[in-house]
N, CA and C of each residue as an Amber inpcrd file, in Angstrom:
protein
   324
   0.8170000  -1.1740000   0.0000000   0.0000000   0.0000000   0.0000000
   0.8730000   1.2550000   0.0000000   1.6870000   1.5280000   0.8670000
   2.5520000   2.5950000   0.7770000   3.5750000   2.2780000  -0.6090000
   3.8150000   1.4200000  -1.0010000   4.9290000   1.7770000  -2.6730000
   3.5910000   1.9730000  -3.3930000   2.1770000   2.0440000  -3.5220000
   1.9590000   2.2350000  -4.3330000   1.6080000   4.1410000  -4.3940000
   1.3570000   4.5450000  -2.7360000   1.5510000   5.7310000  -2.3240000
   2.1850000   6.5770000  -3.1830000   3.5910000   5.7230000  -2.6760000
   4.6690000   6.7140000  -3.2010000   4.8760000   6.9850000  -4.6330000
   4.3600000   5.8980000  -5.5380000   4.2470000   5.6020000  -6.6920000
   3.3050000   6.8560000  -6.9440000   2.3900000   6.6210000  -7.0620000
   1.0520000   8.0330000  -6.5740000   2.0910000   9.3990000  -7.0540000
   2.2860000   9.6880000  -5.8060000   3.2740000  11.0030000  -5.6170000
   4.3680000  11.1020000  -6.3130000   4.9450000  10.3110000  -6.6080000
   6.1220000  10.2330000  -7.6190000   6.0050000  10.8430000  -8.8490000
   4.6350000  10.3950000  -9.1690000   4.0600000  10.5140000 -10.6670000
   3.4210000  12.1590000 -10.1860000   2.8470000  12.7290000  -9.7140000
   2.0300000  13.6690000  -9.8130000   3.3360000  14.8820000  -9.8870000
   4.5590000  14.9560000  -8.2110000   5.7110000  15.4000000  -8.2110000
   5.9610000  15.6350000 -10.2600000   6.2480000  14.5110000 -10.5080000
   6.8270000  14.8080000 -12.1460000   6.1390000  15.3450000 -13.0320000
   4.5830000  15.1830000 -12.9930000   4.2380000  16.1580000 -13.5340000
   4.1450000  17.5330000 -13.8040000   3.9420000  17.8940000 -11.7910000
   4.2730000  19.2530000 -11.9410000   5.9890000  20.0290000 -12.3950000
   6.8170000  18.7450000 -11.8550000   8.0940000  19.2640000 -12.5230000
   7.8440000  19.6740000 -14.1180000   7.6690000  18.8840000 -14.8220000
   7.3840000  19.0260000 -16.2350000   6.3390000  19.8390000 -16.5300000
   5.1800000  20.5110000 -16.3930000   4.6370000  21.0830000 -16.3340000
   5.0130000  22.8690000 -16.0500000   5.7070000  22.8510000 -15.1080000
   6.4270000  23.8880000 -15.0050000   7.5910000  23.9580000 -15.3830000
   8.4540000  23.4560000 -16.0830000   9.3250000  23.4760000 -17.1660000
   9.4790000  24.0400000 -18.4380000   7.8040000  23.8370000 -18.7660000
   7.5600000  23.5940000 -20.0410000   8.1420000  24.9010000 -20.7730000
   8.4680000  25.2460000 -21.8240000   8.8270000  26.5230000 -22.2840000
   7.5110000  27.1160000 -22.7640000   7.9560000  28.2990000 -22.7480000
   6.7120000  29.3910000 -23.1570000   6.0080000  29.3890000 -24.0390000
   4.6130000  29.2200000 -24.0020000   3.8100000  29.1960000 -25.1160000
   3.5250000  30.4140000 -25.9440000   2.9290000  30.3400000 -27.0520000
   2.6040000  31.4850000 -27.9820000   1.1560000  32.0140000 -27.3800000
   0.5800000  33.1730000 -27.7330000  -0.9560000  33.3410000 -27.8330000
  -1.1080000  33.3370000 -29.1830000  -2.1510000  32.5770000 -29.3220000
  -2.4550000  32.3450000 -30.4940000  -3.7830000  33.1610000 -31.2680000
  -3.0860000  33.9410000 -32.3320000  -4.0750000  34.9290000 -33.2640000
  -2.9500000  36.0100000 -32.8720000  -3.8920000  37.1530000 -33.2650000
  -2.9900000  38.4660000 -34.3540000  -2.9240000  39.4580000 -32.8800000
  -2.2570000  40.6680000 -32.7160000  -2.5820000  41.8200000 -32.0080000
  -2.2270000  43.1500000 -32.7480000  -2.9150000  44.2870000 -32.7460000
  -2.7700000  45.1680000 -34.1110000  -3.1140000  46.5550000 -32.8700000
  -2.1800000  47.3770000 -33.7340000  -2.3710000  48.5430000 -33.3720000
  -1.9830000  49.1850000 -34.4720000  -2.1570000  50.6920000 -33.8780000
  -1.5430000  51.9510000 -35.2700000  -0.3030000  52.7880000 -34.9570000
   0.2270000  53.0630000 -36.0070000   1.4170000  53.6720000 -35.8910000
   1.3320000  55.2470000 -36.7230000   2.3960000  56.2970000 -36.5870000
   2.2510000  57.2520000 -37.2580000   0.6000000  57.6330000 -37.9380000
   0.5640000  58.0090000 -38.8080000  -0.4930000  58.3140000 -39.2110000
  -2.0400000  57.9070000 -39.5970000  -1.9410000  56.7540000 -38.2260000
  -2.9000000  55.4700000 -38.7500000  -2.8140000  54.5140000 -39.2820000
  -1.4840000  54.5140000 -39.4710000  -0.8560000  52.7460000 -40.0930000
  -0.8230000  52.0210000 -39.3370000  -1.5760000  50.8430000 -40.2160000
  -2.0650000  49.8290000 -38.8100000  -0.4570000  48.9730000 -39.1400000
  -0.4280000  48.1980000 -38.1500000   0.9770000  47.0520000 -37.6850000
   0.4200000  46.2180000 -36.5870000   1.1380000  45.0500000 -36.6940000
   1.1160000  44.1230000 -35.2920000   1.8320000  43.2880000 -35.4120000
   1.4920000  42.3450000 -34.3960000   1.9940000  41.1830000 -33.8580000
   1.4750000  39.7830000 -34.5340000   1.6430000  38.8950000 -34.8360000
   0.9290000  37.8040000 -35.0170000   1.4380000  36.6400000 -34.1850000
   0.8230000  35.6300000 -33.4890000   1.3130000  34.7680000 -32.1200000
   2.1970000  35.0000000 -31.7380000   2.1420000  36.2570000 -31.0580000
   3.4770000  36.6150000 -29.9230000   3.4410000  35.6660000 -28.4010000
   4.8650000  35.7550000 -28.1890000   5.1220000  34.8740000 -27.1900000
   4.6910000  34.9540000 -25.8330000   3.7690000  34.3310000 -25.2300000
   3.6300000  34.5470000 -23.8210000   4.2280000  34.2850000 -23.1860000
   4.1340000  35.7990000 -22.1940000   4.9280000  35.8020000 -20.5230000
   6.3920000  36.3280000 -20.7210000   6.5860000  37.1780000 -22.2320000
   7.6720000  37.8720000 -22.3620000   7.5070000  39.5450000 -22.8970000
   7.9600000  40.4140000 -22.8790000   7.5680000  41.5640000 -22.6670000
   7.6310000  42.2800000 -24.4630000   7.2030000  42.9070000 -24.9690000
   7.3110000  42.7530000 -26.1600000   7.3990000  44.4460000 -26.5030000
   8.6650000  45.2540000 -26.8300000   8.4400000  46.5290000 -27.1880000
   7.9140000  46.8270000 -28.7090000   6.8330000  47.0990000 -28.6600000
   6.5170000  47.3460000 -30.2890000   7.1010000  48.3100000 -31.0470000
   7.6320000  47.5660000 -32.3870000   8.4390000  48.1990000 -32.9480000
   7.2040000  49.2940000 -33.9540000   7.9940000  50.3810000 -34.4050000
   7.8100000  51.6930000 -34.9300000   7.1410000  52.9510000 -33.8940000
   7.3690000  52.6150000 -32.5770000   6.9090000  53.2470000 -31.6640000
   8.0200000  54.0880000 -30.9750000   7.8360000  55.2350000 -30.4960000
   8.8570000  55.9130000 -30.0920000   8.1520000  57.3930000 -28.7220000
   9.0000000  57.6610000 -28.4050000   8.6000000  58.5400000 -27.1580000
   7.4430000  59.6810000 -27.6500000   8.1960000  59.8810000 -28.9310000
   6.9120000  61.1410000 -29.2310000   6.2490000  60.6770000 -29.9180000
   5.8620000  59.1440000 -30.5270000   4.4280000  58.6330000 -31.4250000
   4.6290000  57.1950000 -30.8140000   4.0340000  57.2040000 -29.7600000
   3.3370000  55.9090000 -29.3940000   2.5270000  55.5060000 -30.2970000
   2.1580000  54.1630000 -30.0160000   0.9290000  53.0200000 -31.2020000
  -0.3460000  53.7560000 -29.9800000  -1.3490000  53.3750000 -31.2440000
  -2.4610000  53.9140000 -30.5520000  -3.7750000  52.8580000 -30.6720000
  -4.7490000  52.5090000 -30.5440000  -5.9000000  52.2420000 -31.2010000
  -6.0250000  50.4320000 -30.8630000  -4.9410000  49.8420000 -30.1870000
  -4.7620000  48.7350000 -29.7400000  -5.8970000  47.4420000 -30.2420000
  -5.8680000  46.4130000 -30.6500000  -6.9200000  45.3640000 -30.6310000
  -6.0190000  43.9370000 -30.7100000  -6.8580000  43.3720000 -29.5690000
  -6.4740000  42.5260000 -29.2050000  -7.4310000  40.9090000 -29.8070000
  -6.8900000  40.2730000 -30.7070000  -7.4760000  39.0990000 -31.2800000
  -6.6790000  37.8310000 -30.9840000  -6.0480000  37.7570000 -30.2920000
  -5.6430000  36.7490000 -29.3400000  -6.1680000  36.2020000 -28.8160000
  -6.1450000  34.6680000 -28.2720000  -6.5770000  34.0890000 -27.1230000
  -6.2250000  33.6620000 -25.6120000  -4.7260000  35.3530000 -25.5580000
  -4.4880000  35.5080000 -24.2600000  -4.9970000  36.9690000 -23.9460000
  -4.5440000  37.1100000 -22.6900000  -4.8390000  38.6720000 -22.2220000
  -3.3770000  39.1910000 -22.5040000  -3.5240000  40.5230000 -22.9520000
  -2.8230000  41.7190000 -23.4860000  -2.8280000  42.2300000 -22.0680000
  -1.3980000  43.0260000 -21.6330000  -1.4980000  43.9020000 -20.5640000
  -0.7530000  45.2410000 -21.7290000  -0.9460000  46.3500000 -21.9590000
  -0.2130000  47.1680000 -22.5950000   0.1440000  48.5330000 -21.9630000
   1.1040000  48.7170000 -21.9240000   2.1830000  49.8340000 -21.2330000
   2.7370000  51.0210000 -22.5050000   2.1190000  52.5200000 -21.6810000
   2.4850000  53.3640000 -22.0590000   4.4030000  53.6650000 -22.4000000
   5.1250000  52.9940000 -21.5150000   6.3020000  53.0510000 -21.1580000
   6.6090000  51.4020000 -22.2800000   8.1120000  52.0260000 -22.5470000
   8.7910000  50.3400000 -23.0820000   9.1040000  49.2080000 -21.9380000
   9.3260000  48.6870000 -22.2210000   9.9140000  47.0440000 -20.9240000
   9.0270000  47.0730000 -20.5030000   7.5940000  47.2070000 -20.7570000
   6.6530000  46.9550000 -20.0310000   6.4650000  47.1130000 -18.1120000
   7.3680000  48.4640000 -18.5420000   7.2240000  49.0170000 -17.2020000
   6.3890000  50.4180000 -16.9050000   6.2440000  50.7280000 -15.9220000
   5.5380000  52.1800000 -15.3110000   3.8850000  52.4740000 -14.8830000
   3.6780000  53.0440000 -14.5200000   2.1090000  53.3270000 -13.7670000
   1.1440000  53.0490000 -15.0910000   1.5540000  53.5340000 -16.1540000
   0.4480000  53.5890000 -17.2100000   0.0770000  52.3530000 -17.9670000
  -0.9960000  51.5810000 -17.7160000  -0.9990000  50.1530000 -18.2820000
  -2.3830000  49.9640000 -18.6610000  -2.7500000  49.4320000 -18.9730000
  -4.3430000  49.1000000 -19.3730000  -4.5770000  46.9800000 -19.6790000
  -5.2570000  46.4900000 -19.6000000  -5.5550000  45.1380000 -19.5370000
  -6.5180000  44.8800000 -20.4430000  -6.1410000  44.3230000 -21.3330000
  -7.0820000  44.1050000 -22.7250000  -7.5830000  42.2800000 -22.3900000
  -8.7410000  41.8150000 -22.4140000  -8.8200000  40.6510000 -22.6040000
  -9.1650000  40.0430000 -23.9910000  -8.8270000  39.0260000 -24.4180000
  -9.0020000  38.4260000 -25.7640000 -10.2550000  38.9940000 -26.1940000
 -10.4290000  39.6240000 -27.6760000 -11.2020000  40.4280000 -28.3320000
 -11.4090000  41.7370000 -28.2480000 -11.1170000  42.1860000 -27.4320000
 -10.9090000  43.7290000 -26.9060000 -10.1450000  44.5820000 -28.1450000
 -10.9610000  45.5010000 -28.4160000 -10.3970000  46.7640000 -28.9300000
 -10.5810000  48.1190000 -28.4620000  -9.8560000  49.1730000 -28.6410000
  -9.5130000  49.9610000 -27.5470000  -9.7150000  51.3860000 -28.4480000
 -10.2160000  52.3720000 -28.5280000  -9.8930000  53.4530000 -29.2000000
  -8.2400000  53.8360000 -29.4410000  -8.4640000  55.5810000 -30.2110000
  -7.3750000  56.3080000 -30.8720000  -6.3730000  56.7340000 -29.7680000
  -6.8100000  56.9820000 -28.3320000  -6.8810000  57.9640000 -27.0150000
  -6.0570000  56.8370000 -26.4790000  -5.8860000  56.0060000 -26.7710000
  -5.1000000  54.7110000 -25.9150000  -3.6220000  54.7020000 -25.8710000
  -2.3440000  55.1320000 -25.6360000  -1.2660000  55.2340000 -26.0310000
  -0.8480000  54.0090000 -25.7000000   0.4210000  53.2570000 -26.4660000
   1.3710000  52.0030000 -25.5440000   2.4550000  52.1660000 -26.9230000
   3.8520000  51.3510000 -26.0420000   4.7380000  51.2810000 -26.3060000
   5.1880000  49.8510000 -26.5930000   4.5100000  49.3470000 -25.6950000
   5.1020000  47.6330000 -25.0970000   3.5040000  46.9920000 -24.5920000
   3.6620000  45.5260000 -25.0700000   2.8580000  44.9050000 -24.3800000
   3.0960000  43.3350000 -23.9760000   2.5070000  42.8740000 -23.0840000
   2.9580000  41.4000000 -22.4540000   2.0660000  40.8210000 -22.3540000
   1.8410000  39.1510000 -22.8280000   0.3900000  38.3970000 -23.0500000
   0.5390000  37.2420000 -22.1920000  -0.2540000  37.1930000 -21.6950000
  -0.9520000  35.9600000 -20.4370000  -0.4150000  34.7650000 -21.0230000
């Protein structure tokens, strides 16, 4: 009764080892915003749980207009490295008006 216990626990232990191992998954589908003059750009299955500075964005023309068609959550940051007070939380399907600024965003 107890080897089969331990047997039990042995197996569950390894799962969660492996389980939390696992390398980082994608979110899967597109994320789009605008750049300069309303040019749209994005992402297509960006990597989750890594911080992502969007490129053509810069201090004085942030992306604007954000939409999120993913099937993770979007966190998006006014600031690059996905750092600073200014953030907003998009969940899968979410689109966001013109008034929205970000620099960087990071997906669930």
């Amino acid at each position: 009764m107890r080897l089969r216990q331990a047997a039990v626990t042995a197996v569950g232990v390894l799962a969660f080892v492996l389980s939390a191992s696992s390398p980082a998954s994608a979110a899967t589908g597109d994320f789009y915003y605008k750049v300069g003059p309303g040019v749209p750009t994005g992402l297509a299955d960006p990597e989750s749980g890594t911080c992502v500075n969007l490129p053509f964005t810069t201090d004085q023309a942030p992306g604007f207009a954000p939409e999120n068609y993913t099937d993770a959550t979007a966190t998006v940051f006014l600031d690059p490295d996905c750092k600073g007070d200014t953030y907003y939380v998009m969940n899968p399907g979410k689109q966001l008006g013109d008034r929205l600024k970000l620099r960087s965003v990071i997906f669930s």
